[in-house]
Structures are given as C-alpha cells and as structure tokens.
Steps between C-alpha positions, in 0.01 A plus 500: 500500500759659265759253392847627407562302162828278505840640333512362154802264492836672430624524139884337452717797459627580137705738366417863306418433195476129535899503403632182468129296589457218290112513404521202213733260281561597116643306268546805290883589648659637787713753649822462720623822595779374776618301153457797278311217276130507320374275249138386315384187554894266510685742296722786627331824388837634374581202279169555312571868449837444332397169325170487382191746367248686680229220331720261624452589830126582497425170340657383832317696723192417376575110407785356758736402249749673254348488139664286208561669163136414328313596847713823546450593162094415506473697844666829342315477224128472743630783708572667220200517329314636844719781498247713311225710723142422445362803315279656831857442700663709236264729458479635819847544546536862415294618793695300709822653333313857593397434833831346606717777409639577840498067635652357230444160277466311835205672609263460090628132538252460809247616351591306135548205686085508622418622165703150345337290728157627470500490113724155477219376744750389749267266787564437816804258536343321754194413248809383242708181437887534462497528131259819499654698768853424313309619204385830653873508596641525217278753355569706787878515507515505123284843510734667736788622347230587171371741739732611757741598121168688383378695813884625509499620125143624529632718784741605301300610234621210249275263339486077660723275311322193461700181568656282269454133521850446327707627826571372855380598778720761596589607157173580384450693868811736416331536134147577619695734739680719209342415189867386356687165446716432837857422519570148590717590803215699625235240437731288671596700808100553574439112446696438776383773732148386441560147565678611797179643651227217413480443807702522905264345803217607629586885494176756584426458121416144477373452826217711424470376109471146743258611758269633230514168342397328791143660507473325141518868303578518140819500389494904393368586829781320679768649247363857571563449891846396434547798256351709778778332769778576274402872432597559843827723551624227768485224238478638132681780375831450604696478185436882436574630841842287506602700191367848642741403770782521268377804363461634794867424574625636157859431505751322630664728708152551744492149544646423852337813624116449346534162674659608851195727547248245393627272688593661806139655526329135462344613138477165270749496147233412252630158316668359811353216747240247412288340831576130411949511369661514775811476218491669192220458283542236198325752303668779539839285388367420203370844401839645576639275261270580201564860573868426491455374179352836388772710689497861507503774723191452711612095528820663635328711744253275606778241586691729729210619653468125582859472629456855761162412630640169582865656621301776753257232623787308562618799737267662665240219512759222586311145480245604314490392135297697193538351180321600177156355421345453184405900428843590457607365222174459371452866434850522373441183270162647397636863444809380276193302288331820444197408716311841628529526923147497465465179364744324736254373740239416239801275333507353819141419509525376122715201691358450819149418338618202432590345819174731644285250261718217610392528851137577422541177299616270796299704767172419326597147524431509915149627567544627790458872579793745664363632764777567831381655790613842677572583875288741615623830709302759560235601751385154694140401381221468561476886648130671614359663091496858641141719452472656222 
C-alpha cells in the first residue's frame, strides 16, 4: 500500500530578505536606524571619524579596545609594511587591468584577492587559532587599497605607485591613487569618509563575508564573496549614480521639475533612503559637513537638491520621510577630493574590508555552519517520473 508521506512541519514566517531577523550577537557594533545612531564596538561611529585615525579604528576592530600611543604607532607601522603586493600578486595585475576594462577595479580585486590568498598561503580559518587568522587579516586589508589604486591606474594606462610606509592609511591611498603628495584637507576629508564606512550591521555584504566563514573557508575566499555582494548595483555603486543624478538634473532651475516626474512616476532619486534610518542618516550629516568645508558650486547644488527632494516629498508624499543616505554626499565628498567616479565604490571597499575581516574574525570563533532553510512552492512532490 502507497503511503502519502506526512507534511513537513511548517517553517515560522520571515520576512523578504530576512529584513530585520536577528541570525546572531556581535560584539563588533550596531546599528539604530529609528535613532539615526551606529557605532563599533562602545564608540559612536561618528566620534571616531572626526576624532581619531583610520588605524585607530582598525586596531579597534580587530582588538576591542582603542590603541594607546606606542600600540597605535606599532600597529601602523605592521600594517604598513604589508602594504606591498607579493611579486606573483603584482605581476599579474596587468591582465587583470586588461580584462577589466569595461567592470572596473571592483571586478580585478576578485580575482587579486584569490591570487593573494593562494600565494600568501592563506588556510582555512577553521584549521587556525585567533592570532593566525588576525594575521591573514591584516595582510589582506593592507593589500587592498595597493591594488584596487593599481588596477585603476593600470586601466588607465599609468604605471602602479607602490606604497609608502611613511603615510597613513588614507594618505598613502590618495598618493597611490595620483602619483602626487595630497593636500592635508583632502587626506583629511577621505579619513573620515573611510572610517565612516568600516563597517554598518549585517548589510548583504557581510552577511555573506559571515556565512562563508562559517564553512571554515580561508579568509580570501570569504573576502571575495563579500567583494562579490557589494558589486551588486542594489548595494555597491551608489556614490556614482547619486552624482549622475545631479548631472542629470544640471541646474538649478530643473530642479523641482526633474524631481516631480521622478517622483510622481514611483522612479527611485539615487542617494536618497537607506533600509535601516528611519531619520536621517548619521553619515550623510557628517559628509555634508566636510563638503561644506570645501564649498563650491556642486556643494551648493547638492544641498538644495537636498532641501526640494525633501520640500516635494513633503507634498505630494505627505507622511512619508526620504532623507539622504550615505551616497550623497559621499560622491560629492569624493568628487571635490579628486577621486575618479570609477573608483568610488572601490574606495568604499578599501574601508569596508575592514569590518568584512572583523566579522570573519568573530564568526570563526562559533563553529557552527549557516545553513537556514527555504519554503518550498512549486509543484507538490513526489509526482509519477514521466516515460521517457
């Protein structure tokens, strides 16, 4: 006799895209969007952007505590040092340059990032002790902006810069970038954008840099899934389509009617909304600031684009708030520095390594695997295997 087999037991509803499901605890920091309020570890995010350096804060990612003088000035000189690319890393770079014409820096650091951990001989983190993977860690994030600033030139037809041991983190980035000496202000302004994007929750980005950790992986293989995450249009990229909105709007005058139409026919303003603030992004504040510092035209512009998007929401979408998000003011910020649009996201990724490795850090810690379940809905089974 045929038995029917028993309905497998219902799976708890959860929402698309797992928004708002808790799936762990971190230690690493935390994001409060009805607050408008991040931070790493017990420090607000913000505060660490305007008060202390971009070592500063990776020494605190990676070690739970703000460094004193001596250990902040011993862990920029180690990270220093790993700044330069083992030779089969650098040599391979040029066909990566080449073949990534068209995708961009984002797309050679994939592949760079295997080719690092490969040659480094990056293990498993699950086969490593705390010290080791923080090891490979280092290495890792310290190679990034070495070749993210060389597949960019290379594109460009311009020979690498190699780093300098003698700079900061984001000074020697900007110098890599353009072969010349940056302006303090500059330096500056970037510093703070960078330490502004270490890290912010579990976004898609981390997630998957955390899931890959949990099968035990290497730490290059779970840095090239996050790299893979971010080079998504819904998550990376955003800087440089929030400033082709502006240039799409041109001037001043076709402000309140380049917004009426978008918004009236339900098309999203590049630059505006986040899925976490429900109030306006902490970020965002503090990039508007440093570009207020710069001034100009386009800081001008960008601000009372700002004020109409917000005035017309205001009216025809009574109740419903839209604030600026990071991208805004990061592509402005980034723009007034003299950064490429190309290399906006790839900055991005320059800072977000670190709280990627971070996680991978304090996810290899629990040994258990991520593995969640899915609801199954199509055609009933088991159904009669038709003849062939």
């Amino acid at each position: 006799m045929t038995t029917t087999p028993a309905p497998a037991p219902a799976a708890p509803a959860v929402p698309r895209g797992l928004a708002g499901v808790v799936v762990t605890d971190t230690a690493l920091g935390d994001v409060r969007g009805r607050e408008g309020f991040y931070h790493y570890r017990q420090y607000s995010a913000i505060e660490l952007a305007r008060t202390r350096s971009f070592e500063d804060v990776w020494y605190l990612m990676f070690h739970g505590e703000l460094p004193d003088r001596a250990a902040a000035a011993g862990f920029a000189a180690r990270t220093a040092r790993l700044r330069v690319l083992p030779a089969d890393v650098a040599e391979a770079l040029p066909a990566l340059a080449r073949a990534g014409a068209v995708s961009g820096p984002l797309a050679g650091l994939r592949t760079a990032l295997s080719l690092l951990g490969a040659s480094a001989g990056f293990r498993p983190v699950y086969d490593l002790d705390a010290e080791s993977r923080r090891t490979d860690a280092l290495a890792a994030c310290a190679a990034v902006p070495t070749i993210l600033t060389a597949l960019q030139r290379l594109g460009q037809g311009l020979e690498p810069v190699e780093p300098r041991a003698d700079l900061p983190y984001a000074a020697n980035y900007l110098y890599m970038l353009t072969g010349g000496e940056p302006e303090p202000d500059r330096v500056r302004a970037v510093e703070r954008y960078l330490i502004s994007t270490v890290d912010h929750g579990f976004n898609a980005s981390t997630f998957t840099a955390r899931v890959v950790a949990s099968t035990g992986a290497d730490l290059a293989a779970c840095l090239v899934a996050a790299v893979g995450a971010l080079s998504g249009p819904l998550h990376g990229g955003a800087p440089s389509r929030a400033l082709d909105t502006l240039d799409a709007i041109g001037t001043p005058a076709r402000i309140d009617g380049w917004i009426r139409e978008q918004v009236l026919s339900g098309r999203r303003i590049m630059g505006f909304g986040h899925p976490v603030y429900r109030t306006e992004d902490p970020r965002s504040r503090m990039l508007k600031s440093i570009a207020q510092e710069f001034g100009g035209p386009l800081v001008g512009f960008a601000v009372e684009v700002e004020r109409q998007v917000e005035a017309i929401l205001a009216e025809l979408k009574p109740g419903r708030e839209l604030h600026t998000n990071v991208e805004f003011y990061a592509g402005v910020v980034m723009e007034l520095c003299g950064l490429p649009r190309a290399m906006f996201t790839p900055t991005f990724a320059a800072a977000r390594v670190i709280g990627w490795s971070a996680n991978i850090l304090e996810q290899a810690e629990d040994s258990k695997i991520i593995r969640p379940a899915a609801r199954y809905s199509g055609i009933p089974a088991p159904q009669p295997v038709p003849a062939p």
